[in-house]
C-alpha positions in Angstrom: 9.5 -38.2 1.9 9.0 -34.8 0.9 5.0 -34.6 1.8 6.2 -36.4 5.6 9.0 -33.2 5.8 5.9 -30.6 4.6 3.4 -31.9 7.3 6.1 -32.3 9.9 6.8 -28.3 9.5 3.0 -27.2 8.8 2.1 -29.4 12.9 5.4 -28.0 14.0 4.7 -25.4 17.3 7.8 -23.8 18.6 7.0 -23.6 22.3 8.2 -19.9 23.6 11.3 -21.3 25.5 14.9 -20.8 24.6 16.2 -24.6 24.1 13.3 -25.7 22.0 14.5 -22.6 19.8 17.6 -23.7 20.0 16.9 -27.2 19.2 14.9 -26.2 16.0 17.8 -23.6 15.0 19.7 -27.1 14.7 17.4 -29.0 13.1 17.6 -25.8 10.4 21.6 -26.2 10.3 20.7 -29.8 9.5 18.3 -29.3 7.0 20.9 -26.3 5.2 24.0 -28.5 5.0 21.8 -31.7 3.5 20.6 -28.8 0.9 24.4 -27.5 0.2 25.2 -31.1 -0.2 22.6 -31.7 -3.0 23.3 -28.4 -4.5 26.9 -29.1 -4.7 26.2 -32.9 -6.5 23.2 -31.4 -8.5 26.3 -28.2 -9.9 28.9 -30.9 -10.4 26.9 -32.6 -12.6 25.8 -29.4 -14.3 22.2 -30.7 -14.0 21.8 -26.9 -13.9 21.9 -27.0 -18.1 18.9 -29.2 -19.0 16.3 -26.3 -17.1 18.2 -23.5 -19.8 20.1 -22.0 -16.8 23.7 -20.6 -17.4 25.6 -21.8 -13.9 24.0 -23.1 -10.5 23.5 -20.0 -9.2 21.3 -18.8 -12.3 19.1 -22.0 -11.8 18.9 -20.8 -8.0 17.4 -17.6 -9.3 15.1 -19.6 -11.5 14.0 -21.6 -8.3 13.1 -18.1 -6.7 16.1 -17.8 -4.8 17.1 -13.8 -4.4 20.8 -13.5 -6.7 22.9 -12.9 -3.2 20.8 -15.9 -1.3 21.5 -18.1 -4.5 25.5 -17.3 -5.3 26.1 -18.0 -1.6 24.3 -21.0 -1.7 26.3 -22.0 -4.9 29.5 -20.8 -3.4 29.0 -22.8 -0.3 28.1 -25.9 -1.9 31.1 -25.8 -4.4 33.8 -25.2 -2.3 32.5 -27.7 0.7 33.1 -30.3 -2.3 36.4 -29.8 -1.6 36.3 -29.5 2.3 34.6 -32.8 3.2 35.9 -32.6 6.7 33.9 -29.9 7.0 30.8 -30.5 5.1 30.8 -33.7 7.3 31.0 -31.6 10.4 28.1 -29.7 9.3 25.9 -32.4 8.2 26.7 -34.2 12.4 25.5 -30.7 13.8 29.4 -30.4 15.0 30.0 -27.1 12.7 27.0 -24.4 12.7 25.7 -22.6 9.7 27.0 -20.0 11.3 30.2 -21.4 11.5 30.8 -22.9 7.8 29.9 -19.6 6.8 33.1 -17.9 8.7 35.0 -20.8 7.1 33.9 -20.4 3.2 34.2 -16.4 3.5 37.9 -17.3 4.6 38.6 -20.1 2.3 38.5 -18.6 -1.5 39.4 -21.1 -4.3 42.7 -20.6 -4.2 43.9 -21.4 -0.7 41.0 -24.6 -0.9 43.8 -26.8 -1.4 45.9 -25.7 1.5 42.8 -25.7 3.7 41.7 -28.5 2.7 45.5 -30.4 3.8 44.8 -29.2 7.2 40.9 -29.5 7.9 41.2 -32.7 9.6 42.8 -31.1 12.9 41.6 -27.2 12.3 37.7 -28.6 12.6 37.8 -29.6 15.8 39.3 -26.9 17.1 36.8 -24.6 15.3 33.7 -26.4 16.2 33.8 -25.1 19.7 34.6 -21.4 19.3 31.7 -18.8 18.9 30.7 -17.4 15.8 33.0 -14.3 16.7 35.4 -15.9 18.2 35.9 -18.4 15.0 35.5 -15.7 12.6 38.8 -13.9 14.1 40.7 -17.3 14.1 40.0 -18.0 10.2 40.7 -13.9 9.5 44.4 -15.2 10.5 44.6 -17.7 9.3 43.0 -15.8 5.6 46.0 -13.3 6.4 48.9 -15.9 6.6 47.2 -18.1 3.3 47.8 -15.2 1.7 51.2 -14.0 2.6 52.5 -17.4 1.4 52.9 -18.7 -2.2 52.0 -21.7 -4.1 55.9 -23.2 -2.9 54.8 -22.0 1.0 57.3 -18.9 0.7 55.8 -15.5 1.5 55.0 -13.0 -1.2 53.8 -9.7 -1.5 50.1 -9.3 -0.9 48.2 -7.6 -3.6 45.5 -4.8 -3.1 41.5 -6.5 -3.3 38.9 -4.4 -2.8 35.2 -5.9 -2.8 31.8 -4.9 -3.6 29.1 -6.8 -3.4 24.9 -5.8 -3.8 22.3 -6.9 -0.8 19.3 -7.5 -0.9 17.7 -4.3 -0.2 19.9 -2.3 -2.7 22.3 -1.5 -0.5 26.2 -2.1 -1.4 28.9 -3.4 1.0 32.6 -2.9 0.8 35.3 -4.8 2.6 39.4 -4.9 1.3 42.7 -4.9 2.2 45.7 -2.0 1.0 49.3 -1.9 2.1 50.6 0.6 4.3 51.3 2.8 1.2 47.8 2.5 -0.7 45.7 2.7 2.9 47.7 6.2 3.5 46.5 7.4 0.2 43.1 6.5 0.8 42.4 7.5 4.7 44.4 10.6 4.0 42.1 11.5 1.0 38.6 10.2 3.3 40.4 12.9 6.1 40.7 15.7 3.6 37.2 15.0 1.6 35.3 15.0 5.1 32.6 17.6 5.7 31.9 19.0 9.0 28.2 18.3 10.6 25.5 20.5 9.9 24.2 22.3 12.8 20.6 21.4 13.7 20.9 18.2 12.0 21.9 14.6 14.0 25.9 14.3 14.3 27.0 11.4 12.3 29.2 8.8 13.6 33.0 8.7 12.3 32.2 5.7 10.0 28.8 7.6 8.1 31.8 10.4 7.7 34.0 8.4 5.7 31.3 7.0 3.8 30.1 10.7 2.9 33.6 11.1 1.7 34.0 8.3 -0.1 30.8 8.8 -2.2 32.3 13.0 -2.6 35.3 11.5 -3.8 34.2 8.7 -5.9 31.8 11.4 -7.6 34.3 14.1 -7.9 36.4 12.0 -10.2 33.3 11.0 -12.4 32.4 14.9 -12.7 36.0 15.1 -13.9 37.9 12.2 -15.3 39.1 13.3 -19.0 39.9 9.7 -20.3 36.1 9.1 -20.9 34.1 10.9 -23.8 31.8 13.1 -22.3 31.4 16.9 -20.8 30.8 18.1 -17.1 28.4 15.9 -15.1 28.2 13.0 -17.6 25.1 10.3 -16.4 26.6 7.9 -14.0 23.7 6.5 -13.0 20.7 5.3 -15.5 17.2 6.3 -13.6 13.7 5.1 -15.0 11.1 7.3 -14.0 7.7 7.3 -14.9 6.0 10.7 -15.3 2.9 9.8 -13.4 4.8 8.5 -10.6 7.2 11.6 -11.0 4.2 13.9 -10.8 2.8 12.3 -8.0 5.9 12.0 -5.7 6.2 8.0 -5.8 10.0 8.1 -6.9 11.8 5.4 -9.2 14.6 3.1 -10.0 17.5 2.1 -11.3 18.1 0.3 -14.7 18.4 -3.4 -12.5 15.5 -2.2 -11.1 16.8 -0.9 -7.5 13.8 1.4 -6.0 14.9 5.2 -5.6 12.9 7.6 -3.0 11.7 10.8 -4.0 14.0 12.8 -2.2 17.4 10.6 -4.3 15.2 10.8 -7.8 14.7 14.7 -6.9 18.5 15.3 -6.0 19.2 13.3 -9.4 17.1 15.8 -11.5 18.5 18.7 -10.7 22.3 17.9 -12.4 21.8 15.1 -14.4 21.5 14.1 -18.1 17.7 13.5 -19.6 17.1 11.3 -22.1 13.4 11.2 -23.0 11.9 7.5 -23.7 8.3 7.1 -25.3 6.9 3.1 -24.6 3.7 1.6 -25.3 3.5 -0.9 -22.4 6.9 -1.9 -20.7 8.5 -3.4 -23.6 7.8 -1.4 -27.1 9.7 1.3 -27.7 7.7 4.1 -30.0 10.4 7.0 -29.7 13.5 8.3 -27.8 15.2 11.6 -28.0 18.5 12.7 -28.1 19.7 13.4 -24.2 20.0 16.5 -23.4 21.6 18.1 -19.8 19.3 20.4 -17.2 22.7 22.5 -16.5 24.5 23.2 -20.0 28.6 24.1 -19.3 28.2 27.7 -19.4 24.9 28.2 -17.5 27.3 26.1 -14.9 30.1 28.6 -15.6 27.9 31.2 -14.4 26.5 29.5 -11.5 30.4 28.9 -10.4 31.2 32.2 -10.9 28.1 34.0 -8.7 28.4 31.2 -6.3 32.5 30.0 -5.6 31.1 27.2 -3.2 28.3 25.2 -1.4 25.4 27.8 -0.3 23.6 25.6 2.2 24.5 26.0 6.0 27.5 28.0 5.3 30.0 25.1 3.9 32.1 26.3 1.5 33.0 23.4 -0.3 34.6 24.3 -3.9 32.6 24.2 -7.1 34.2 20.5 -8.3 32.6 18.9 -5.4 29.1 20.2 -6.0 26.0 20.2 -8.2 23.4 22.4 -9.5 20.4 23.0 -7.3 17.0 23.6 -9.0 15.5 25.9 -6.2 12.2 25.5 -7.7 12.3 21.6 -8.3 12.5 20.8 -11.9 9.6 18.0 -11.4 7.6 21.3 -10.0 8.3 23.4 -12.9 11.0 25.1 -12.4 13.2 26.6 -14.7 17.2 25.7 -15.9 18.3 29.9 -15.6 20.5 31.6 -12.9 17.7 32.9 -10.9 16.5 29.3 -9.5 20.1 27.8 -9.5 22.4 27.6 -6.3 25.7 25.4 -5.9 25.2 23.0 -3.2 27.7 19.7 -2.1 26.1 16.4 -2.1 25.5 15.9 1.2 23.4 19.1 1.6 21.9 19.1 -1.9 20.0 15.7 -0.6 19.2 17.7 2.9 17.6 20.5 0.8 15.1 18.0 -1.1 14.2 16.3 2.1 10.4 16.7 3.4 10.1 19.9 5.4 12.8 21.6 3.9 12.0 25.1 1.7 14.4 27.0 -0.5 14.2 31.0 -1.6 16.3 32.3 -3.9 15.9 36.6 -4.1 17.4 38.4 -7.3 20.6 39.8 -5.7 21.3 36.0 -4.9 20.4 36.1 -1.4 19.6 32.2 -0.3 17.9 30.8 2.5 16.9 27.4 3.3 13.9 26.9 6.4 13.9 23.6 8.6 10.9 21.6 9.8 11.5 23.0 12.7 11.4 26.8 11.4 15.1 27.3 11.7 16.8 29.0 8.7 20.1 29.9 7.1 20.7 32.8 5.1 23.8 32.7 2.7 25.1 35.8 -0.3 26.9 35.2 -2.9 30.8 36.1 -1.8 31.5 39.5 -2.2 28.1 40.7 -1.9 26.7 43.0 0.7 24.0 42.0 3.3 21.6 44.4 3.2 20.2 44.1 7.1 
């Protein structure tokens, strides 16, 4: 059966015309929900446990599934257990992919049950709507589920906030606040927003608040006191090879997320080192104690010459920036006052972008050049311009 299905895809020619895609786009949905349906049999027998995996979606993994691909898969499959309305629907070609996924995002275990008693006349009336259209209809329906409680009466809705890793290394947020918390939080993205830099592209309102949120998130790290640990403890763990440091290849995180130069550059400047010898990738022959490129009273100094952000004139305060190593450290240069500046996040990443140069003069005077030859000139406060 399994050789028939192989040659059947390796003759198959999809003729450039939009039906035949569409037709084959079906056959795909067809092929998914038969999958779902054998994953969902294979994970309730916990088959899963006789190849050494720990849970379906670890045996996924194992099967060279990516870990988002294989927990949605796993999801999918568990839940339409419960829903055989629609896993029915699917498996006719009535429900799309497309459309079972809208449903399972809206469905979480807890309101499977109450989905579950009304499937048999919410189907059809799903089937027909858009992907859009159907994913609006079952965010409702998500939002009254949740105002009411196991006895049907309404309760309060809690706060849920989620994160969630894709495949490229990128994160994804999505939650839901009352009216109290989501004051707190779009007043604070308001107040934590930096203005655009002039000469480089306007960003849209939504890569604002994102800016913010990472300037907040990090200002609370730099500063939380109910966590052992001075100014600018590591919140990230970066591997970095020296030769691939030396030669401008970047590195990654500890799961093994890829950093660009330009991050890993940022990161060296204000970070925490801890030196790690290896023979190989897996032997260990020495580490050192971890020390920090900006001890607390080098950064006193900085803060003191400084007040705020140098780059562009911003003059966002001390607590929401880092030390800039004007000469890179990866380049040589030194930890001292005379090749350190203040700068916020969002610039401190602009300054270690390609075709961006620094100078720092003894009476503090800074100036960053653009690719384009354009260049601002900043003083400490206080001092005079000599022009």
């Amino acid at each position: 059966m399994f050789r028939a299905l192989e040659e059947a895809v390796e003759q198959l020619s999809i003729p450039l015309d939009g039906r035949a895609l569409e037709a084959v786009l079906a056959l795909r949905d067809l092929l998914e929900a038969t999958i779902a349906e054998a994953v969902g049999a294979f994970d309730a027998a916990s088959l899963w446990d006789v190849d050494l995996a720990t849970s379906m979606t670890g045996w996924l993994r194992q099967a060279g599934m990516s870990r988002r691909d294989g927990a949605r898969l796993a999801t999918h499959a568990k839940r339409l257990r419960s829903l055989p309305v629609t896993a029915a629907a699917w498996r006719s070609g009535e429900l799309s992919s497309g459309q079972v996924d809208a449903i399972v995002a809206m469905v979480p275990e807890r309101h499977l049950e109450r989905f579950a008693d009304h499937e048999a006349a919410l189907v059809p009336v799903l089937s027909p709507l858009s992907g859009q259209e159907l994913s609006r209809v079952m965010a409702g329906w998500r939002g009254k589920a949740d105002a009411l409680g196991d006895d049907g009466e309404p309760v309060e809705r809690r706060r849920s906030l989620h994160v969630s890793e894709t495949l490229d290394g990128r994160v994804e947020l999505s939650g839901s606040l009352d009216a109290a918390a989501g004051d707190v939080v779009t007043t604070a993205l308001r107040l934590a927003s930096s203005d655009d830099v002039e000469g480089e592209p306007a960003r849209t309102p939504g890569e604002r608040r994102a800016d913010a949120l990472v300037d907040i998130c990090r200002l609370f790290l730099d500063h939380q006191t109910t966590k052992a640990g001075g100014r600018h403890r590591p919140h990230v763990n970066v591997v970095v090879n020296l030769e691939d440091l030396e030669a401008g290849r970047g590195g990654e995180t500890i799961d093994a997320t890829p950093l660009d130069q330009v991050t890993l550059s940022q990161l060296l400047c204000d970070s925490g080192l801890h030196r790690v010898l290896m023979a190989g990738r897996s032997s260990i022959l020495d580490y050192g104690t971890a020390t920090r490129t900006i001890p607390a009273p080098l950064w006193n100094a900085l803060v003191i010459r400084d007040r705020h952000c140098r780059v562009g004139g911003c003059d966002r305060p001390p607590q929401w920036c880092e030390g800039h190593h004007v000469v890179h450290v990866e380049h040589g240069g030194e930890t001292n006052l005379e090749n350190l500046v203040l700068a916020c996040s969002r610039h401190h990443h602009m300054i270690h972008m390609p075709g961006r140069h620094a100078k720092l003069a003894p009476d503090g005077r800074f100036e960053v050049t653009g690719p384009d030859g354009r260049h601002w000139v900043t003083y400490p406060p206080g001092a005079t311009a000599a022009l």
